[in-house]
C-alpha positions in Angstrom: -34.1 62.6 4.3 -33.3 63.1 0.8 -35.1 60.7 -1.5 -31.9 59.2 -3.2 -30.5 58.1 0.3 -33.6 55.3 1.1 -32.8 53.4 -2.3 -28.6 53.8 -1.3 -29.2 52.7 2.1 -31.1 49.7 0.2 -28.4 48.6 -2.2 -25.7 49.1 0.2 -27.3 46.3 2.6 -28.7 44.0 -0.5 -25.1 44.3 -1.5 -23.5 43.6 2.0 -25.3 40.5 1.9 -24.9 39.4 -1.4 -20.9 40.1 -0.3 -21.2 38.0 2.4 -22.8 34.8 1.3 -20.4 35.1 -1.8 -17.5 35.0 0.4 -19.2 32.1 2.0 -20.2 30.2 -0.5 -16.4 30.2 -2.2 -14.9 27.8 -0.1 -17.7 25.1 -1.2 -17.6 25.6 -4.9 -13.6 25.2 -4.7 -14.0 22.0 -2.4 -16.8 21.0 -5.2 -14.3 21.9 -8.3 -11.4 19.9 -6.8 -13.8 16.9 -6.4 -14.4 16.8 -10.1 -11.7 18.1 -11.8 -8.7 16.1 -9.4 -7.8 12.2 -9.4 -8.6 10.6 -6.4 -5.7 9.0 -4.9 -5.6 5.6 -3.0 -2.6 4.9 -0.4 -1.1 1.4 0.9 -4.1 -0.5 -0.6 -3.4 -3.8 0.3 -1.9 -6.8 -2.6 -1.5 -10.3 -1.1 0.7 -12.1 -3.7 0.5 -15.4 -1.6 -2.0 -16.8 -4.7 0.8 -16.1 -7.0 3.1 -17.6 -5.3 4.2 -21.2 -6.9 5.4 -23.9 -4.4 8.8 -23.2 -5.4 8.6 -20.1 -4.2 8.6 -18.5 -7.9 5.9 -15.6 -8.8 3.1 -17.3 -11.4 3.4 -14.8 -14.0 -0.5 -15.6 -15.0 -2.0 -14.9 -11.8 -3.7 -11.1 -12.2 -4.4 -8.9 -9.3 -7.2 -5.9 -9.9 -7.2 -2.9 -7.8 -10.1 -2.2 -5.5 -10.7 1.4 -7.8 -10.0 -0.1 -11.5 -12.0 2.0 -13.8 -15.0 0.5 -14.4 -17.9 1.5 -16.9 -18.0 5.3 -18.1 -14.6 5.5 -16.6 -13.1 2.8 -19.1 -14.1 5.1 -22.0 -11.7 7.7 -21.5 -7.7 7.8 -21.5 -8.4 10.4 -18.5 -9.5 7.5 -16.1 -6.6 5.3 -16.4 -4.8 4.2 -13.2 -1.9 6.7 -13.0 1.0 7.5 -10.6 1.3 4.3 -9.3 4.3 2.7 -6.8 4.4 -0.6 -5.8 6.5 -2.5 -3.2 6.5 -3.6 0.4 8.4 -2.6 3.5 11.5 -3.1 1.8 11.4 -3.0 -1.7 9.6 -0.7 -4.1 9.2 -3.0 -7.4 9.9 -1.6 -10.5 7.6 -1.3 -13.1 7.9 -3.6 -16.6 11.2 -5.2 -14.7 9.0 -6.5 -11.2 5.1 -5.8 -12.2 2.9 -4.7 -15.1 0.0 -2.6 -14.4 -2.8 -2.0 -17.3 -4.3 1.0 -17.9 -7.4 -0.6 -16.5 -6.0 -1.5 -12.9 -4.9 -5.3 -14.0 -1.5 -6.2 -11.8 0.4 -8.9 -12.6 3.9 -9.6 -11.4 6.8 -11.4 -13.1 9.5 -14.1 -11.9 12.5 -11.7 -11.4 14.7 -12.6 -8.2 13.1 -9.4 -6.6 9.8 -11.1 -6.3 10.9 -14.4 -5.6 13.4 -13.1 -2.7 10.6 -11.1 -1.3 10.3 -11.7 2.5 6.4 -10.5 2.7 3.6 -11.4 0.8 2.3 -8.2 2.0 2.7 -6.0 -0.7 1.0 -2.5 -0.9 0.2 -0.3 -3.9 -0.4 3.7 -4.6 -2.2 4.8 -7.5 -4.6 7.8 -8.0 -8.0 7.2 -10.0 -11.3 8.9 -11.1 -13.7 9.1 -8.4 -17.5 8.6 -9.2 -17.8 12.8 -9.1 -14.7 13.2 -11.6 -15.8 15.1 -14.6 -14.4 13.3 -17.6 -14.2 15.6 -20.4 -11.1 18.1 -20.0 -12.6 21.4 -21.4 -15.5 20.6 -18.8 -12.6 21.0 -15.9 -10.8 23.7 -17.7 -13.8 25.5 -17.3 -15.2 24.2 -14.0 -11.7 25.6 -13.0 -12.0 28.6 -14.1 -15.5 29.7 -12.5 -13.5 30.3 -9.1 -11.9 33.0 -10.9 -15.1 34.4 -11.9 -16.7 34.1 -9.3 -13.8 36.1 -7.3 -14.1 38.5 -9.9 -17.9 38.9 -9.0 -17.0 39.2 -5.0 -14.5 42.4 -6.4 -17.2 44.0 -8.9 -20.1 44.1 -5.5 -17.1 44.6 -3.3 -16.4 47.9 -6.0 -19.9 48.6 -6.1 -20.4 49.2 -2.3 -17.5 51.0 -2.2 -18.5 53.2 -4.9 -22.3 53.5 -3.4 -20.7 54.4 0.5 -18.1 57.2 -1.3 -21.0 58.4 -3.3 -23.8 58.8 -0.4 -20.2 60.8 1.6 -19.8 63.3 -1.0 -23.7 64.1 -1.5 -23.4 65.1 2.5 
């Protein structure tokens, strides 16, 4: 046995390995990236308007609702946390926003006398929105990079991949 061919041998496997738990280990940090760099959103989350319901049946426009994720500490110091993409309505009717409803920034509801709200059949009223989880990274060149490291890092998979490749054609044309 040549003396080159132990030390081939050698970085073929380390770099088989190293391969492997690369390609394994890719699926976690995109999971992990989309966790902190994506809005978490909330489906059908549940606004009884009953308590601003008047005894006439009208909508007391000072009664506020606040959503179950309003931001809330770090999150309330940074435009990138405000509640976004939100739809609002019941079975029937989706309310429309600044006509039926007002929504703050910071998750406040608060609904307005129109004949919509009045005529509504329900109190049951649900509401979509999408938020900043507790993992959300709030500073936007901290995603843009967080996001691009799964690039990299698939660019590290092709160098080793390269590599091998190289080291296998290599140890054929010695023989």
């Amino acid at each position: 046995m040549p003396k080159n061919e132990g030390n081939t041998t050698k970085i073929i496997i380390s770099g088989g390995v190293m391969l492997l738990l690369m390609v394994a280990l890719i699926s976690a940090l995109a999971t992990q990236t989309v966790k902190n760099t994506s809005l978490t959103s909330t489906e059908n989350e549940l606004v009884n308007i009953a308590p601003a319901r008047l005894a006439s049946g009208e909508i007391n426009t000072t009664y506020s609702f606040t959503l179950t994720n309003a931001p809330t500490g770090w999150k309330t110091e940074t435009t990138d946390c405000n509640i976004q993409n939100v739809v609002y309505g019941n079975s029937t009717t989706d309310y429309t926003v600044t006509t039926d409803y007002t929504i703050s920034t910071a998750g406040v509801l608060q609904l307005k006398n129109t004949a919509v709200m009045n005529n509504s059949a329900s109190n049951s009223t649900y509401i979509d929105y999408s938020y900043c989880g507790n993992e959300y990274l709030n500073s936007s060149w901290g995603r843009s990079i967080l996001n691009n490291t799964i690039g990299f890092f698939i660019i590290a998979i092709l160098v080793v991949a390269v590599f091998i490749a190289y080291q296998i054609l290599g140890k054929e044309t010695e023989d």
